[in-house]
N, C-alpha and C positions, 0 to 999 in steps of 0.2 A: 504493500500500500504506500509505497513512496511516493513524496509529491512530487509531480512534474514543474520545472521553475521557466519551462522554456519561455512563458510567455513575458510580453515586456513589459518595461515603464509605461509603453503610450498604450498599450492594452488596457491596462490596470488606471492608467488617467481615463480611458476610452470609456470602460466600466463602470468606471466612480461616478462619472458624468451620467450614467443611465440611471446607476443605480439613486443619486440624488434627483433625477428627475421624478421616478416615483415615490422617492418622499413627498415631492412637491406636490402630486398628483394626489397623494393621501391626505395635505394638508386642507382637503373642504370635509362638506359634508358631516360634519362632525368632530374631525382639524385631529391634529395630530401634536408630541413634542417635535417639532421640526429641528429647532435650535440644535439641540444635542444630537438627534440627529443626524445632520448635515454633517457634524464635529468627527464622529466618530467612522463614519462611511467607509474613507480611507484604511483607517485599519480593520474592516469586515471584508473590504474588495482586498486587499491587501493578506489576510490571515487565510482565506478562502481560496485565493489563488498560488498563493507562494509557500505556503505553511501546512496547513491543518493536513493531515492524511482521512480525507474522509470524500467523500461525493456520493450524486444522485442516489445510486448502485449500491454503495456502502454505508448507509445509513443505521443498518443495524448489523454490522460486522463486529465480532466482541473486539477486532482488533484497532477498532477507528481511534482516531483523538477525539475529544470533547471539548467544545465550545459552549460556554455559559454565559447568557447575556443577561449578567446582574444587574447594568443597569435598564432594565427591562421594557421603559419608559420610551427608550430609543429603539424599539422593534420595528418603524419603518424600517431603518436602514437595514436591518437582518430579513427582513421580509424584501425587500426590492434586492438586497445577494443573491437569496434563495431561488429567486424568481428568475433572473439574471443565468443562476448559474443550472438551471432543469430541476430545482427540487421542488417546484410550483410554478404550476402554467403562467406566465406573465397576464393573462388575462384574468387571472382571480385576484391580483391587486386592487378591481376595481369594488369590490365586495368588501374591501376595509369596511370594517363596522358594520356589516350586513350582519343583523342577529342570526341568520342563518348561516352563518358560516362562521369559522375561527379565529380569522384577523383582525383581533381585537386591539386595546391598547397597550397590551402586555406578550409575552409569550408565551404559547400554548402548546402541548406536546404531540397534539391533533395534529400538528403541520408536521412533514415529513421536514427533517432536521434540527429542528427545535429540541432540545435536550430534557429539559425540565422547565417549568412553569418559573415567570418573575412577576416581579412587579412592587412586592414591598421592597425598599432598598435594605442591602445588608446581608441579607442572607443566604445568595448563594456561593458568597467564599466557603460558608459552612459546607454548603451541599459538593463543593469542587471539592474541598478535603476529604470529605467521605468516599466519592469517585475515587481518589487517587491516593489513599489509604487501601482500598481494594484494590485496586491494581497492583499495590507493592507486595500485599500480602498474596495474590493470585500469581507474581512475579511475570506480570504482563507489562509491555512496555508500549504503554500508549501514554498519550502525552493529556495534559487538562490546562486548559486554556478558560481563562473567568474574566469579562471586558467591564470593569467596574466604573464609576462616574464618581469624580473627585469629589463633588460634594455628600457621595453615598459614603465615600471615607469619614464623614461625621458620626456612622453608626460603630458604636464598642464592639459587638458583635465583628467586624471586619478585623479592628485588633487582636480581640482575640484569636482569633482563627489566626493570624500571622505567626503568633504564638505557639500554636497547635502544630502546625503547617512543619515548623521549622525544628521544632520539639522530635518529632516522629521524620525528618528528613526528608519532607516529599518534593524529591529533586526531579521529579514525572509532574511537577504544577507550574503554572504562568500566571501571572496574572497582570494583566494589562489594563491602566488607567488612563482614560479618557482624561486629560487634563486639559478641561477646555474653561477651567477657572471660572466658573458659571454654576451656582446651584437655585434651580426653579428664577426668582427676579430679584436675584442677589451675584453679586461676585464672592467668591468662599471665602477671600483674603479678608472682606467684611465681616464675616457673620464670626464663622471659626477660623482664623487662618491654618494653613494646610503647611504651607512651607515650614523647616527644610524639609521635602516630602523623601528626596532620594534618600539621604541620612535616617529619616525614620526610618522609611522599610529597612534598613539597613542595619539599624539599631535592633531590629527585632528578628536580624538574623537571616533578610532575605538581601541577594542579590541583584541589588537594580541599577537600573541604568533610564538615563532620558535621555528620549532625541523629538525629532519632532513627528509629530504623529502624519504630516501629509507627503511626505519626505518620503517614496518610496525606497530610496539606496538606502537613506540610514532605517527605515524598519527591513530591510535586507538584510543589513550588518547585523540589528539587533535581533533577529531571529535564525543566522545563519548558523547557531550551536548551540544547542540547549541539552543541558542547565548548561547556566553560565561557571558554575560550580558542582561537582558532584557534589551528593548529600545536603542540597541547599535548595530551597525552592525560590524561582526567578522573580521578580518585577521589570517589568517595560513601563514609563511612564513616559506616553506618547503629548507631548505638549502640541494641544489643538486649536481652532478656533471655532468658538459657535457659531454657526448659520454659515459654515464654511461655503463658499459656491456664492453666495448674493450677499454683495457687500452693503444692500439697502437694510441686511437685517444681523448683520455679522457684528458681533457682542452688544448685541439690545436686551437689556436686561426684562425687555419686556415681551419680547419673542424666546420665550421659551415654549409656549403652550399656547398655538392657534388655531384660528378656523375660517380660512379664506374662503371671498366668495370666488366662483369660478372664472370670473373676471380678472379677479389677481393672481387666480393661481397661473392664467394663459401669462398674464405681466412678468410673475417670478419666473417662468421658464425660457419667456424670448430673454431677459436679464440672467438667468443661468446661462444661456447659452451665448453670450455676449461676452461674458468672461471667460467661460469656458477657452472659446477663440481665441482672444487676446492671451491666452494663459498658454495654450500651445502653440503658436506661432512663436512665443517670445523664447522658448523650450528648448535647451543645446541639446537634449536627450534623442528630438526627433530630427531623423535624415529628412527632406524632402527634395 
């Protein structure tokens, strides 16, 4: 089940860009967090095509990695991947929030890739421990990957698990923070400050590293050998930016949780794709 890495930077730019336009597309009708979001996109297009050993096909192989999306809240962007990558017809997107079906605002195990249920923050570092405590004790070498949201690090529960995590060696866990410095219609440095964050995880024994979360080389580098350490469990603290893609909503502490009418969502998409443009053209990465 090794990943395939053939594919590129402008792939994975090419992706990102779809995969944020069906956020945008999710963001009426009943509206969506887009903000985070938008934030985190990058490292789902990114973890999904470079990383995870898992696909369509593999979805219940005892040997896949596991992806947990703790912060639960940003299930566009895990549902517009999925959708992207064949684990859901692209055409069920439009059924977000249809009581009849399971794309809800959280995620749900009903959708083929979806691991475990979120939605309250905090708790499923707990639930990634427990995966990857069985794995050690079943001496299976699969990997657990948990994509946290920096102001979810507000909850004790998350500490303690670092605690637990490192106690018991679980050098088979990841866990990767959305650091898009934004919780709900606050900045974090406001409410709780979060900084020195790499020193903390550090402090409690894990392995981390920051780079920047839209950066595909440097989340390359930082996922190119894991653990970063035998007997240690890793942190990625991917420095992002909310409402990444549309700079009319990019760190608005007030777009965290919207619901456009379908007017603006046509506006946010010719404006995603306006940047888009200008974003690859300006691009050493791409030949043309």
């Amino acid at each position: 089940m090794d990943r395939a890495v053939s594919v590129s930077h402008e792939d994975l730019r090419e992706m990102a860009l779809r995969v944020r336009e069906h956020i945008i597309r999710m963001a009426t009708d009943g509206g969506c967090f887009i903000g985070a979001s938008l934030s985190c996109t990058d490292l789902l297009v990114h973890l999904y095509r470079r990383v995870l050993r898992i696909s369509p096909q593999t979805v219940d192989d005892p040997q896949r990695d596991y992806l947990l999306l703790s912060k639960g809240h940003d299930v566009p962007a895990l549902y517009g991947t999925l959708a992207e990558l064949g684990y859901i017809p692209r055409e069920r997107l439009a059924r977000h929030l249809n009581p009849e079906d399971h794309l809800y605002w959280h995620p749900n195990r009903h959708l083929p890739g979806v691991e475990f249920h979120s939605g309250s923050l905090g708790h499923l570092m707990s639930v990634a421990i427990g995966i990857a405590m069985d794995m050690k004790l079943r001496g299976d070498a699969n990997r657990i990957f948990v994509v946290l949201g920096d102001g979810e690090l507000d909850e004790g529960s998350v500490w303690e698990g670092l605690l637990v995590a490192r106690a018991h060696r679980l050098d088979n866990l990841v866990a990767i923070v959305d650091r898009n410095e934004f919780q709900a219609n606050i900045e974090t440095e406001k409410l709780i400050p979060l900084e020195p964050l790499a020193q903390k995880f550090a402090a409690f024994g894990w392995m981390a590293r920051t780079v920047d979360g839209h950066d595909f080389a440097q989340l390359d580098q930082a996922f190119a050998k894991l653990p970063y350490e035998q007997g240690q469990p890793t942190a990625v603290i991917a420095k992002t930016v909310r409402g990444k893609g549309l700079p009319s909503i990019e760190r608005r502490a007030d777009r965290w949780f919207v619901n456009f009418s379908r007017q603006e969502v046509e506006m946010l998409l010719a404006e995603l794709h306006g940047q888009a443009k200008a974003a690859l053209t300006s691009s050493p990465l791409i030949v043309r």
